[in-house]
C-alpha positions as CSV (number, residue, x, y, z in Angstrom):
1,X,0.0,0.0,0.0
2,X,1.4,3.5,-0.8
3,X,-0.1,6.2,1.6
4,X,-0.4,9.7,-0.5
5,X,0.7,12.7,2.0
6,X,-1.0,14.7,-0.3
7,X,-4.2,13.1,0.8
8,X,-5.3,15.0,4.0
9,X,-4.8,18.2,2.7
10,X,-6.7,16.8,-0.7
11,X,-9.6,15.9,1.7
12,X,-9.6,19.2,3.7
13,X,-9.9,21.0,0.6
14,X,-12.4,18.9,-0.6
15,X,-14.9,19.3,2.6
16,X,-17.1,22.1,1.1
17,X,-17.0,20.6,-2.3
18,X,-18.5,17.2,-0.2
19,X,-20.9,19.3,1.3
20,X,-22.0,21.6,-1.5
21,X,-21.4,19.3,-4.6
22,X,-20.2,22.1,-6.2
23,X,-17.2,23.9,-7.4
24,X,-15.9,26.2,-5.1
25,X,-14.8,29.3,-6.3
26,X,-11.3,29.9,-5.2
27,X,-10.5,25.9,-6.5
28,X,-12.3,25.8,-9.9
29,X,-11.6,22.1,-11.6
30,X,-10.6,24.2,-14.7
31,X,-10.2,27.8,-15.9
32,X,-12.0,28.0,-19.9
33,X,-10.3,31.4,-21.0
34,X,-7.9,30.9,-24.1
35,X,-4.8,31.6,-23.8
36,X,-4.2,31.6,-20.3
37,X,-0.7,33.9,-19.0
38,X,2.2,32.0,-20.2
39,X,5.3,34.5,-19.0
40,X,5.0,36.1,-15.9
41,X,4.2,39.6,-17.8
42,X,0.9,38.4,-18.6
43,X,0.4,37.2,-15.4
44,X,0.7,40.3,-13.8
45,X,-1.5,41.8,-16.2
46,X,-4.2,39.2,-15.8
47,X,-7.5,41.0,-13.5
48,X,-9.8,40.0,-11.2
49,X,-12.5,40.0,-14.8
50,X,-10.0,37.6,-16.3
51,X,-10.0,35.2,-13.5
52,X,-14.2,35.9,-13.6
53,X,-14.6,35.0,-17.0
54,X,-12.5,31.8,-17.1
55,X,-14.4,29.8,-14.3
56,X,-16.7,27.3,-16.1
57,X,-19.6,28.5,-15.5
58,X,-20.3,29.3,-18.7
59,X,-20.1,26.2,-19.8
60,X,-22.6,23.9,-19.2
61,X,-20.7,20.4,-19.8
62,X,-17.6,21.4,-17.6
63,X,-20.0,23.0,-15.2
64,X,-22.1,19.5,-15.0
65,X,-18.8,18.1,-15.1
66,X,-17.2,19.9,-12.0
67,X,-20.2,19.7,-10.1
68,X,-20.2,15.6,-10.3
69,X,-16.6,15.5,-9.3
70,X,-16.7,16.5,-5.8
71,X,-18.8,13.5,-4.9
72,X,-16.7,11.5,-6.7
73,X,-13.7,12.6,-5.1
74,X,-15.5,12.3,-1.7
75,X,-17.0,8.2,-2.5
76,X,-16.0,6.7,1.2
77,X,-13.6,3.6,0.2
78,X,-14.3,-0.1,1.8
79,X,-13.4,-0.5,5.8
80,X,-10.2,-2.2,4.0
81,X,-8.7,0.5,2.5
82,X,-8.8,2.7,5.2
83,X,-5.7,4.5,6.7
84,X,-6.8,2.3,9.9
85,X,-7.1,-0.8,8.2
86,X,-3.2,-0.2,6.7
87,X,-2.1,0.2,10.4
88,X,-3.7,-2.7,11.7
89,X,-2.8,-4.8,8.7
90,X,0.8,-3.6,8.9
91,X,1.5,-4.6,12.7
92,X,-0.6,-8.0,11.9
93,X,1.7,-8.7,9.3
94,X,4.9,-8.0,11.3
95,X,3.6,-10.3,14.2
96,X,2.5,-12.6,12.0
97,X,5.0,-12.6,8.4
98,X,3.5,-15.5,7.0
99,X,-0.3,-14.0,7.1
100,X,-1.9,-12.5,4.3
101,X,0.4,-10.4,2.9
102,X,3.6,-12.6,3.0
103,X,6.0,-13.0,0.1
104,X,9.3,-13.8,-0.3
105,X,11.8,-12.1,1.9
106,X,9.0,-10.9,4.1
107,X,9.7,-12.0,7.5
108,X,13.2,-10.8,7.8
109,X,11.8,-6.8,6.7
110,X,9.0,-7.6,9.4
111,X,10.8,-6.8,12.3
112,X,9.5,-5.4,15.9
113,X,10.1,-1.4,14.9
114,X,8.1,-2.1,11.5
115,X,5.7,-3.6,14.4
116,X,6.2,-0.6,17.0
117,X,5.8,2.1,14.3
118,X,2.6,0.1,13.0
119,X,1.1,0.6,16.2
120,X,2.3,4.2,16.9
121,X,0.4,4.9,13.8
122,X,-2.9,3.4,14.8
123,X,-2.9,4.9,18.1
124,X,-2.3,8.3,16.7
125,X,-5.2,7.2,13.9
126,X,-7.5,6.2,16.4
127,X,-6.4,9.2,18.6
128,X,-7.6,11.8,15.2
129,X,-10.6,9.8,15.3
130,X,-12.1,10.5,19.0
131,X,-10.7,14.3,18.2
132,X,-12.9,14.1,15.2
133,X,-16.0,12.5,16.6
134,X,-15.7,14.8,20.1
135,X,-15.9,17.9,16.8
136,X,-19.0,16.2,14.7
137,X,-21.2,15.4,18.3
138,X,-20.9,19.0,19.1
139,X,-22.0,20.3,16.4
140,X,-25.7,22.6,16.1
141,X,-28.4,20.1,15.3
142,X,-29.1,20.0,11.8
143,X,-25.5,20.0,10.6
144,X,-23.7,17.3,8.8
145,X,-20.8,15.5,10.7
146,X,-17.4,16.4,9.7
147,X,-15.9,13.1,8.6
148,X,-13.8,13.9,6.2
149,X,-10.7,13.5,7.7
150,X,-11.3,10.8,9.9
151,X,-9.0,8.2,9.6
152,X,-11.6,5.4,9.2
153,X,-12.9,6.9,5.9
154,X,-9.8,8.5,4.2
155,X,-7.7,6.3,2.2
C-alpha cells in the first residue's frame, strides 16, 4: 500500500466541495479562457475580470462536469482501504509474516520497529478519530458531521 501525504490536505480541501457538490470558487476544476498567462508579464496583467470569466460556468458540460466531481472525489472507500485498516494490517503482518500479505523475503523486513511504528500509527489514527467525533457530536443540530478526515474513511 502507498499512503499519499498529499491526501489530508486533498480531503480538507475537498470538505465544502462534499458538502455543496459544487465547485468552489477559489478551487475551480478548470479555468475555460484561451490563452491563459504563459510568461510572468501576462500574469501580472491578468485582473480580477479575467479570473471571472474563465471559471466554467459558462459552460454547461464542464460545469455539469465539476459539479459531479466533488462527490466522486468524496466516494467513502471499503473499511479495507482505510488509513486504519493499513495500520492494523501492517503490525498484523509484522507479528505474524507468514499472514496475508507474506512474500518472499518478508519475515526478515517484518521486524518489531516495522511492528512498533505500526502501532504508533494506529494509536495516533484512532487518537484523530475521538478528536474528530468529540468535533462532529458537538455540532448545532441540523448540521452534517465532519468526517472527512477521519482516519476510518480517508484512504
Amino acid at each position: 500500500m502507498c499512503i499519499h501525504i498529499a491526501s489530508p490536505q486533498h480531503n480538507a480541501i475537498n470538505y465544502l466541495q462534499n458538502y455543496y457538490m459544487s465547485f468552489i470558487p477559489n478551487k475551480p476544476p478548470s479555468l475555460q479562457q484561451q490563452p491563459l498567462p504563459g510568461s510572468l508579464s501576462a500574469l501580472q496583467r491578468y485582473r480580477e475580470i479575467d479570473v471571472i470569466n474563465a471559471l466554467p460556468v459558462n459552460d454547461p458540460s464542464v460545469w455539469i462536469q465539476s459539479s459531479q466531481l466533488p462527490y466522486l472525489l468524496s466516494y467513502r472507500v471499503a473499511e479495507d482501504q482505510t488509513l486504519s485498516a493499513y495500520a492494523r494490517e501492517l503490525r498484523d503482518a509484522a507479528i505474524n509474516p507468514r499472514g496475508r500479505f507474506s512474500g518472499p523475503g518478508d519475515i526478515g523486513r517484518r521486524t518489531e520497529g516495522v511492528r512498533r511504528a505500526a502501532e504508533k500509527l494506529l494509536a495516533n489514527l484512532d487518537m484523530a478519530a475521538r478528536k474528530f467525533k468529540v468535533n462532529s457530536e458537538a455540532m448545532s443540530e441540523g448540521i452534517a458531521p465532519y468526517y472527512v478526515m477521519d482516519p476510518g474513511e480517508l484512504a
